[in-house]
Structures are given as C-alpha cells and as structure tokens.
PDB file of N, CA, C and O in Angstrom:
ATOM      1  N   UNK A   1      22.539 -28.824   9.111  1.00  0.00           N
ATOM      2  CA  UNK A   1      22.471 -27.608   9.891  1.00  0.00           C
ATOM      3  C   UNK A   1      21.029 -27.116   9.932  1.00  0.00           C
ATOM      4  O   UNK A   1      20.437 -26.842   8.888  1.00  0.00           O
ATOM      5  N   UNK A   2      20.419 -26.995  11.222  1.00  0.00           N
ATOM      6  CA  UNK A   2      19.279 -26.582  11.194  1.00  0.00           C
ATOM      7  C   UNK A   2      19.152 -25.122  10.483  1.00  0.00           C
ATOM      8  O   UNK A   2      20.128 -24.400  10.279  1.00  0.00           O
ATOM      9  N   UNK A   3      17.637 -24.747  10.091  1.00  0.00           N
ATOM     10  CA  UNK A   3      17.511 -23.475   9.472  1.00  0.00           C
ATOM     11  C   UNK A   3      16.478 -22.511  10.283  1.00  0.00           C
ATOM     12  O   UNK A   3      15.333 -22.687  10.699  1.00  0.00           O
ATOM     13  N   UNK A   4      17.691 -21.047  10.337  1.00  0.00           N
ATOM     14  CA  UNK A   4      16.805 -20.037  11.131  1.00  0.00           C
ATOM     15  C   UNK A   4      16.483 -18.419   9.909  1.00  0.00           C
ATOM     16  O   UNK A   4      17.161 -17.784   9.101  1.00  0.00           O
ATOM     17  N   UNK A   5      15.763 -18.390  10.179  1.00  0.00           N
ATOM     18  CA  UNK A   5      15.743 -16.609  10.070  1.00  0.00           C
ATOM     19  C   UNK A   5      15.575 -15.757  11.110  1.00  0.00           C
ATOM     20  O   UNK A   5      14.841 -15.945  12.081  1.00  0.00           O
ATOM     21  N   UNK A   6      16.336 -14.720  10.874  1.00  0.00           N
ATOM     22  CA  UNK A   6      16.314 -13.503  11.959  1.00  0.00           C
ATOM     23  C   UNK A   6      16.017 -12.075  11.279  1.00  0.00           C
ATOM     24  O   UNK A   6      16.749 -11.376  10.578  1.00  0.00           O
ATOM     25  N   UNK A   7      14.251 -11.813  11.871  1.00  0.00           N
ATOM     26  CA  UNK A   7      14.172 -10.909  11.666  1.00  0.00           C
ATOM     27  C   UNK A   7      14.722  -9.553  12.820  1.00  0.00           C
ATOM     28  O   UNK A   7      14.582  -9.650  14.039  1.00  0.00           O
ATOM     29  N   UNK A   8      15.399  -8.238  12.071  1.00  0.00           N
ATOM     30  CA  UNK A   8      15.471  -7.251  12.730  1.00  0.00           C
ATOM     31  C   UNK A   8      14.817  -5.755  11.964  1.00  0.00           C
ATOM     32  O   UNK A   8      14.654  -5.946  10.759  1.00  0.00           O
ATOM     33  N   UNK A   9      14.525  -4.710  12.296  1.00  0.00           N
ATOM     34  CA  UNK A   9      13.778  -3.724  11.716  1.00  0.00           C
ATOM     35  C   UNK A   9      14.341  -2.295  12.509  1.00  0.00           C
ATOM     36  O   UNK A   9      14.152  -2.008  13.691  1.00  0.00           O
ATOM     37  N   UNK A  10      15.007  -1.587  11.595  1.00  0.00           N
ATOM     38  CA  UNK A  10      15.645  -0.361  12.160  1.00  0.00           C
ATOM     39  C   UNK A  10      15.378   0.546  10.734  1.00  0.00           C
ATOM     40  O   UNK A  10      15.117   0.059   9.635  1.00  0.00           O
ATOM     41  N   UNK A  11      15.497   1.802  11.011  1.00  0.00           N
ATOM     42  CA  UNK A  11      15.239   3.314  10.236  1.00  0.00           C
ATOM     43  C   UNK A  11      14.451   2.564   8.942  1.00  0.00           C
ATOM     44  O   UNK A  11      14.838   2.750   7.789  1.00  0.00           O
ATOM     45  N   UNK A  12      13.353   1.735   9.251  1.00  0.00           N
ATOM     46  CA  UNK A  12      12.722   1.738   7.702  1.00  0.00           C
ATOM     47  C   UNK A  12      13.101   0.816   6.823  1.00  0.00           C
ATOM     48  O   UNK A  12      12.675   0.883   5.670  1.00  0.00           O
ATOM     49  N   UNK A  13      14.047  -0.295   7.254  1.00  0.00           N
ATOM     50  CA  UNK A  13      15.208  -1.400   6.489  1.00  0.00           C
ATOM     51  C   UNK A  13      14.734  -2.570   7.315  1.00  0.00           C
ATOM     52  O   UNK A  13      15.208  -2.576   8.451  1.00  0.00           O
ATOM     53  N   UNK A  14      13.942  -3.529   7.035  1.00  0.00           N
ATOM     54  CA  UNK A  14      13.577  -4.660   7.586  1.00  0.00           C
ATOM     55  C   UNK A  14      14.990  -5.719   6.834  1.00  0.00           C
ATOM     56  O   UNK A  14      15.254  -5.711   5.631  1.00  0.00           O
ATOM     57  N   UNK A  15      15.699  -6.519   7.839  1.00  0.00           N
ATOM     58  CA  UNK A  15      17.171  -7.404   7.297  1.00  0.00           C
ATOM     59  C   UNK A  15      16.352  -8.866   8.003  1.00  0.00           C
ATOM     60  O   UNK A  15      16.072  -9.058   9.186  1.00  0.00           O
ATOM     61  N   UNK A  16      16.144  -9.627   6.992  1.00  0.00           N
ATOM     62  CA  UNK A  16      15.976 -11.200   7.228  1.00  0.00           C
ATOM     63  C   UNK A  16      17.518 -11.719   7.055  1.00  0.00           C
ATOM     64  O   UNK A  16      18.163 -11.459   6.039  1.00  0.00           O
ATOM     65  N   UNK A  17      17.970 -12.367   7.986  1.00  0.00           N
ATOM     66  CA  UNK A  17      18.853 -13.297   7.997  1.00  0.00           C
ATOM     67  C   UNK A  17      18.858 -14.668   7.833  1.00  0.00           C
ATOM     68  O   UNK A  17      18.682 -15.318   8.863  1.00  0.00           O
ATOM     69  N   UNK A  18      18.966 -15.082   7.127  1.00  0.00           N
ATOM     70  CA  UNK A  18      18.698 -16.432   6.706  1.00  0.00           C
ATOM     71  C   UNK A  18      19.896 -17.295   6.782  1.00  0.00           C
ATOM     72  O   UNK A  18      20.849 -16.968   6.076  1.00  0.00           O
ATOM     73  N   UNK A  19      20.010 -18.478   7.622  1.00  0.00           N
ATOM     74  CA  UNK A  19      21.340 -19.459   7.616  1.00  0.00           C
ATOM     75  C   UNK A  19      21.098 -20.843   7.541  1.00  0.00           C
ATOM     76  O   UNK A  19      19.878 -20.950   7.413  1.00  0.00           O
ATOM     77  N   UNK A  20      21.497 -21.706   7.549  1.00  0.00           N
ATOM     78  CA  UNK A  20      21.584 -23.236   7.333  1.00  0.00           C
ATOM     79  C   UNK A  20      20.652 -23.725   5.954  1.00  0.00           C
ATOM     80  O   UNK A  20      20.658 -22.823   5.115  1.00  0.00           O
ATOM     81  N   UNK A  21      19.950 -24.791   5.571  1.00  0.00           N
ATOM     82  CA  UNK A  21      19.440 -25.263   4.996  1.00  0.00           C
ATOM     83  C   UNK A  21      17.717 -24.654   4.849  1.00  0.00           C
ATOM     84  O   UNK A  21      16.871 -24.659   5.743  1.00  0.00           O
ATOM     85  N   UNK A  22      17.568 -24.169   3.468  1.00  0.00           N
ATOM     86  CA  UNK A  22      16.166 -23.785   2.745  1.00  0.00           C
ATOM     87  C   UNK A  22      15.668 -24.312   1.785  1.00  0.00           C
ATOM     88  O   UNK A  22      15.851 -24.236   0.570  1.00  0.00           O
ATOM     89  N   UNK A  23      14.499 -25.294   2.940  1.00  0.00           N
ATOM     90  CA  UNK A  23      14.272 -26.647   1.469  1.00  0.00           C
ATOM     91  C   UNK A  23      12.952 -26.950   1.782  1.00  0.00           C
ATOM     92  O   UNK A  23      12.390 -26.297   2.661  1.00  0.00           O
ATOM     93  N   UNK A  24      12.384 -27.828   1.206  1.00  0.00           N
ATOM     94  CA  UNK A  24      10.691 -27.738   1.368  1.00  0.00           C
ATOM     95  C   UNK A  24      10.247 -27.778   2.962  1.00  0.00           C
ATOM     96  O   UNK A  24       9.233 -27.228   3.393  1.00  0.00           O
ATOM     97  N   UNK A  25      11.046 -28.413   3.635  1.00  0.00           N
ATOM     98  CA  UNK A  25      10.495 -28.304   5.068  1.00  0.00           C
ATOM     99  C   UNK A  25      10.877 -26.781   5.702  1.00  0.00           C
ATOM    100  O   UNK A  25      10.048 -26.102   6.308  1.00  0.00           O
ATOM    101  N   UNK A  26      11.695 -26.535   5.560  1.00  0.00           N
ATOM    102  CA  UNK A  26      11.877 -24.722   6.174  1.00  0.00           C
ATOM    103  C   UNK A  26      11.029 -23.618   5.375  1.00  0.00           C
ATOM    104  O   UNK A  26      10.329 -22.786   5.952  1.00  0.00           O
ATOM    105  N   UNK A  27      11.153 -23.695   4.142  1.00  0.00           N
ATOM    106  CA  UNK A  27      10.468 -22.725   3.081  1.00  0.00           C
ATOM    107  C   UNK A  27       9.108 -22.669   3.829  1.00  0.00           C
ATOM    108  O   UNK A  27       8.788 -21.481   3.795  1.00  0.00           O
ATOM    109  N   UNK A  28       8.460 -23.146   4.275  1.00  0.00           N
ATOM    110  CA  UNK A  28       6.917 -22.209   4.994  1.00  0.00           C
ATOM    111  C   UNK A  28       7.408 -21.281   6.177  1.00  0.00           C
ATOM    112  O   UNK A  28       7.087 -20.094   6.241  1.00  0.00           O
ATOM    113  N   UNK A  29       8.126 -21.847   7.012  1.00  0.00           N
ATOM    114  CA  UNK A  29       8.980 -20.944   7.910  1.00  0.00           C
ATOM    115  C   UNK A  29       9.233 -19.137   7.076  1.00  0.00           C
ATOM    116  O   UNK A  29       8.507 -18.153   7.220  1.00  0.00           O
ATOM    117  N   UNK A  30       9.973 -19.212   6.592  1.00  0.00           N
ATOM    118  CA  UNK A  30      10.911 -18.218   5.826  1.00  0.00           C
ATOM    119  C   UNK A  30       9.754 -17.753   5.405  1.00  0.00           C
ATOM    120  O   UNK A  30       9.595 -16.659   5.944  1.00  0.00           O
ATOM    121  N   UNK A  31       8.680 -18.064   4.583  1.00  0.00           N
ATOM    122  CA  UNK A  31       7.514 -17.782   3.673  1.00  0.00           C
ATOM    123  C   UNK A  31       6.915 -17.007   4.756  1.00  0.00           C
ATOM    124  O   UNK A  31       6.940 -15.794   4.544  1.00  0.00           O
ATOM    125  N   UNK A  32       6.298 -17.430   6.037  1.00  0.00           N
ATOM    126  CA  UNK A  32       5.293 -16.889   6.929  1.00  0.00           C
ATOM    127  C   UNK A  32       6.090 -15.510   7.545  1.00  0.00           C
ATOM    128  O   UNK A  32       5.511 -14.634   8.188  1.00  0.00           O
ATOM    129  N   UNK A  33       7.906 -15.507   7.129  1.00  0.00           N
ATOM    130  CA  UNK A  33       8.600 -14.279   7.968  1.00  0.00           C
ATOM    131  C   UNK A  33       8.012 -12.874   6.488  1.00  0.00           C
ATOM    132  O   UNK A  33       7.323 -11.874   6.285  1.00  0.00           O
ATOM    133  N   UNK A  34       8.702 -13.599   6.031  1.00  0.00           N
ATOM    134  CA  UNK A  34       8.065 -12.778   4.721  1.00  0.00           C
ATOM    135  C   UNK A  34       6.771 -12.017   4.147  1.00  0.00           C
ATOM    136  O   UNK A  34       6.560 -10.942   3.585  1.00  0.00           O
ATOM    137  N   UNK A  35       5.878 -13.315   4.648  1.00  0.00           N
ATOM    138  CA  UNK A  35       4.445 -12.366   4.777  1.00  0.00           C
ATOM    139  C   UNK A  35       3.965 -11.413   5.809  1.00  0.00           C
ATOM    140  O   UNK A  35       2.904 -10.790   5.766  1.00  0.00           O
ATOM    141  N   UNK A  36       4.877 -11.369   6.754  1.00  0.00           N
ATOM    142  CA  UNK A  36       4.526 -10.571   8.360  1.00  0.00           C
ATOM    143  C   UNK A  36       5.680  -9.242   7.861  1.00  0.00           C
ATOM    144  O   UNK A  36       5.784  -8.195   8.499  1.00  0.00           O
ATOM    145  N   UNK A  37       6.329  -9.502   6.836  1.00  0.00           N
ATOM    146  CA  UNK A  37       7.242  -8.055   6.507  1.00  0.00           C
ATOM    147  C   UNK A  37       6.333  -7.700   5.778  1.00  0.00           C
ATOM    148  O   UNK A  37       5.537  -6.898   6.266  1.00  0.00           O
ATOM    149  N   UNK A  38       6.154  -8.082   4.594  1.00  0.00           N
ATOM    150  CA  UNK A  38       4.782  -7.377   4.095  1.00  0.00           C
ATOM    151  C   UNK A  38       3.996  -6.466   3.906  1.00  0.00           C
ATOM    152  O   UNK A  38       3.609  -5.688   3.034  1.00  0.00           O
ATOM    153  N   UNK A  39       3.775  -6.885   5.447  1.00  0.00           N
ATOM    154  CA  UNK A  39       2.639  -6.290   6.153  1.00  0.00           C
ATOM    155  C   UNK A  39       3.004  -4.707   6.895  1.00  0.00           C
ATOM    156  O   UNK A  39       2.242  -3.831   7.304  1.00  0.00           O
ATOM    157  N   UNK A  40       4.471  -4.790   6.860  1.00  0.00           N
ATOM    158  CA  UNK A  40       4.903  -4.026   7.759  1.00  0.00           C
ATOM    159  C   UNK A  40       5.002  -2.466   7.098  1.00  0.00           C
ATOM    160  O   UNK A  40       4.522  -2.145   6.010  1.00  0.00           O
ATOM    161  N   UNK A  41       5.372  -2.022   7.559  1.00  0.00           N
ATOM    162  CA  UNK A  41       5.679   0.266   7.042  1.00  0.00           C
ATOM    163  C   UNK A  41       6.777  -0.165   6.892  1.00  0.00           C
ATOM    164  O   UNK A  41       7.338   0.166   7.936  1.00  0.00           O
ATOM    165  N   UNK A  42       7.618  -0.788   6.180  1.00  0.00           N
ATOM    166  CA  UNK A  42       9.073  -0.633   5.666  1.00  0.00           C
ATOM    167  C   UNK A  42       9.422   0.090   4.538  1.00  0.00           C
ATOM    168  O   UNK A  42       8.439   0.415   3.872  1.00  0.00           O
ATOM    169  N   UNK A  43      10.947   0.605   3.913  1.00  0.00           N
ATOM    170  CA  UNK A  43      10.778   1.305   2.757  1.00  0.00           C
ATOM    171  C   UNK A  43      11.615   0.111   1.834  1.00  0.00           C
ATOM    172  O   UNK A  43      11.446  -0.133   0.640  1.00  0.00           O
ATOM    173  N   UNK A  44      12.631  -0.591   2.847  1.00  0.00           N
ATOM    174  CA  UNK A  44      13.080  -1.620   2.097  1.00  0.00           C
ATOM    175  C   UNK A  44      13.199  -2.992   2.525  1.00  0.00           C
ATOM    176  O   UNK A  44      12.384  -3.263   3.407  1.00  0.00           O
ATOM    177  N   UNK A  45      14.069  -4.094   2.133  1.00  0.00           N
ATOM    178  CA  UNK A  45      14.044  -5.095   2.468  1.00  0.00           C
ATOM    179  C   UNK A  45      15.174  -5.966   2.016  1.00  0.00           C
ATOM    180  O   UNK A  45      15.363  -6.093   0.806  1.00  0.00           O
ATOM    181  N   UNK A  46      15.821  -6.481   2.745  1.00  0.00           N
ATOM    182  CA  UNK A  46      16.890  -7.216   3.133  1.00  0.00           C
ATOM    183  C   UNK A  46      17.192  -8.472   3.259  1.00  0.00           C
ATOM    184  O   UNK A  46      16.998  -8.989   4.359  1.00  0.00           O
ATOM    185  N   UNK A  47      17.650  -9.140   2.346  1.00  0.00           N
ATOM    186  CA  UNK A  47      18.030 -10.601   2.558  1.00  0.00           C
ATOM    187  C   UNK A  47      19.052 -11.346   2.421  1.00  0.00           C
ATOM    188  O   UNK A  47      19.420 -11.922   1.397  1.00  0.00           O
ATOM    189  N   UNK A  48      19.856 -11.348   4.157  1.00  0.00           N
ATOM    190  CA  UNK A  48      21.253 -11.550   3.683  1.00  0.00           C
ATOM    191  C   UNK A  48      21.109 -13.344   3.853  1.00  0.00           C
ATOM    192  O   UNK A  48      20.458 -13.926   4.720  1.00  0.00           O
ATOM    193  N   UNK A  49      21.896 -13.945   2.789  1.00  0.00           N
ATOM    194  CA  UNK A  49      22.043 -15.506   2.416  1.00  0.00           C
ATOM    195  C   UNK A  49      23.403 -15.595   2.755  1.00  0.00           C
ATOM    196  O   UNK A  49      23.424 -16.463   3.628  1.00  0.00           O
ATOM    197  N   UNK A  50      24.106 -15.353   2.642  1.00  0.00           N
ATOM    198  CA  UNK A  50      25.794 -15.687   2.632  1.00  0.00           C
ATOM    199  C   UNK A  50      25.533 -16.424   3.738  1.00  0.00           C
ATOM    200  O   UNK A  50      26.505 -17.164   3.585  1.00  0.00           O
ATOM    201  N   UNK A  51      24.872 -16.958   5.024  1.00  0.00           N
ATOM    202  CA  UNK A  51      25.012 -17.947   5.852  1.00  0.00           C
ATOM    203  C   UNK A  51      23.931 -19.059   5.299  1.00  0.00           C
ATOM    204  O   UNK A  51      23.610 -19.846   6.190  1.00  0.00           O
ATOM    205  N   UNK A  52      23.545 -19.206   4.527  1.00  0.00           N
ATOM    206  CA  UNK A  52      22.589 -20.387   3.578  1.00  0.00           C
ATOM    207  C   UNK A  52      24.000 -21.470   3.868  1.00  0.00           C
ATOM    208  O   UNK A  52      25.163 -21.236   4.198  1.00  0.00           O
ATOM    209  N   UNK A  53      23.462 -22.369   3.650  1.00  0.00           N
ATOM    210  CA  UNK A  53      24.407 -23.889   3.290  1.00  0.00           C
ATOM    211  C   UNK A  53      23.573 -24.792   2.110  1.00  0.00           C
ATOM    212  O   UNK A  53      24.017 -25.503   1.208  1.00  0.00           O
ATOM    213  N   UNK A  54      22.842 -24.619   2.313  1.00  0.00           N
ATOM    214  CA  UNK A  54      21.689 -25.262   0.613  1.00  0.00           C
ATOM    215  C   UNK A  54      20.453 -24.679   0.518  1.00  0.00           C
ATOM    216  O   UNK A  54      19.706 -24.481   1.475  1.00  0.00           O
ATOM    217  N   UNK A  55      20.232 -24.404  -0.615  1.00  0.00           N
ATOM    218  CA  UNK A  55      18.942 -23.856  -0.677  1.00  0.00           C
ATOM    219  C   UNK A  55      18.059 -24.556  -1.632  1.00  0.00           C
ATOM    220  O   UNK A  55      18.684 -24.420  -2.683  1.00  0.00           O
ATOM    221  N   UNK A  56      16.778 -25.354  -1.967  1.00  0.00           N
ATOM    222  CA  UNK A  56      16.327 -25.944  -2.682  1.00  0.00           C
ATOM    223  C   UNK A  56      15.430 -25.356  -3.554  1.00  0.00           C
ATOM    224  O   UNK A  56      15.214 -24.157  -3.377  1.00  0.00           O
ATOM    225  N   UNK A  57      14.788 -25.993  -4.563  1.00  0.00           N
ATOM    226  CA  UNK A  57      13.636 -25.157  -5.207  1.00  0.00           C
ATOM    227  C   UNK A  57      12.691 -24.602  -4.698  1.00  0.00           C
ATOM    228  O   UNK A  57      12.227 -23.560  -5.160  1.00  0.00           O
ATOM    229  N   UNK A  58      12.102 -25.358  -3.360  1.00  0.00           N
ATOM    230  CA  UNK A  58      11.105 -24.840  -2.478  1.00  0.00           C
ATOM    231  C   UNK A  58      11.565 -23.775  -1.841  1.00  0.00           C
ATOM    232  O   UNK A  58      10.651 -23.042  -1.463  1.00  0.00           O
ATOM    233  N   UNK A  59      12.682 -23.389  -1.563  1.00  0.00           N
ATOM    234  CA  UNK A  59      13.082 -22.336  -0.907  1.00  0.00           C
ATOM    235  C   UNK A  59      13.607 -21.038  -1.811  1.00  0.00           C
ATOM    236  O   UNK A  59      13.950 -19.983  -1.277  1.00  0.00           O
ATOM    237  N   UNK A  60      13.625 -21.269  -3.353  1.00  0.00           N
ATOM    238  CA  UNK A  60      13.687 -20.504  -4.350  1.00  0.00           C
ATOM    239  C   UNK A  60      12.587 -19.788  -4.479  1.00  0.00           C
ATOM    240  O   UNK A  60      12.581 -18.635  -4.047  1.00  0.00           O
ATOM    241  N   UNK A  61      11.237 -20.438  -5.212  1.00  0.00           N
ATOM    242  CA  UNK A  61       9.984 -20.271  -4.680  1.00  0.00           C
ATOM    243  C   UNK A  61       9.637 -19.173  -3.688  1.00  0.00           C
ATOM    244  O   UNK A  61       9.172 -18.124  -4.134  1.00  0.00           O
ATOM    245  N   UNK A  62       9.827 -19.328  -2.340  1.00  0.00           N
ATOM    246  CA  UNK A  62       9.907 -18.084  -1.288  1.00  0.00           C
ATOM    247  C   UNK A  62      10.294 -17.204  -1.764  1.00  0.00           C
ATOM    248  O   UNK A  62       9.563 -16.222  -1.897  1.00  0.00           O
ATOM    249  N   UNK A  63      11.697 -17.204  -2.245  1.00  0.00           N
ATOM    250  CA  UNK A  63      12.428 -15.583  -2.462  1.00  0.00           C
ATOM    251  C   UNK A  63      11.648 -15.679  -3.677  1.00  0.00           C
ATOM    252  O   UNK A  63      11.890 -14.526  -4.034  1.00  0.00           O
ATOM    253  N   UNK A  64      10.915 -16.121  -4.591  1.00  0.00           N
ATOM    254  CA  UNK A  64      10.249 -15.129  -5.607  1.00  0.00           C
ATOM    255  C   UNK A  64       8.953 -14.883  -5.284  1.00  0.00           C
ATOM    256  O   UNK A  64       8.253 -14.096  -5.920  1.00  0.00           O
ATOM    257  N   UNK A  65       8.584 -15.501  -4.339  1.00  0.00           N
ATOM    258  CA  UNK A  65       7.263 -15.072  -3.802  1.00  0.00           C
ATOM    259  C   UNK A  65       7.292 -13.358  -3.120  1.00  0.00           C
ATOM    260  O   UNK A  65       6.270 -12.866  -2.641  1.00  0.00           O
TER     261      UNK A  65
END
C-alpha cells in the first residue's frame, strides 16, 4: 500500500494523517511534513496512525524526531 500524509490545519490543531506503509523510503516524506509544521503558529499537533499498515524503524525515527 502506497504511503500518504495529509496535512490539515484548523483553530490552532495541525492533524497529520498518516496511512499505508512508513519505512525508510517514505520516512523523508513524513519527516519534510513535519518540519513545515514546525515551522508553523500551531498550539498543537496531531498524529493520527490507525490507517498505518507497517511502520519501520526509519519511520519510528520521524515520530521521535
């Protein structure tokens, strides 16, 4: 299953959606959404996985980055 994130940004709550496979080839993907939230005036941050199907160490990595 290919892998997407979807960023959306409402009242101050940035929600990454994350689905299919997060593994060394997607993890820069996900990584570069992450650094552009960052950046952003948010107060929080959101990461729904329940649509993940595998996630690897490289894509562990990200979420502790």
């Amino acid at each position: 299953m290919a892998f997407t994130s979807d960023l959306t940004i409402a009242e101050g709550i940035a929600t990454i959606r994350l689905s299919g496979e997060l593994d060394a080839v997607t993890a820069p993907d996900f990584h570069r959404t992450i650094v552009s939230v960052a950046a952003l005036a948010v107060h929080r941050l959101v990461i729904s996985m329940h649509e993940l199907t595998y996630i690897s160490s490289a894509g562990l990595r990200s979420l502790v980055f």
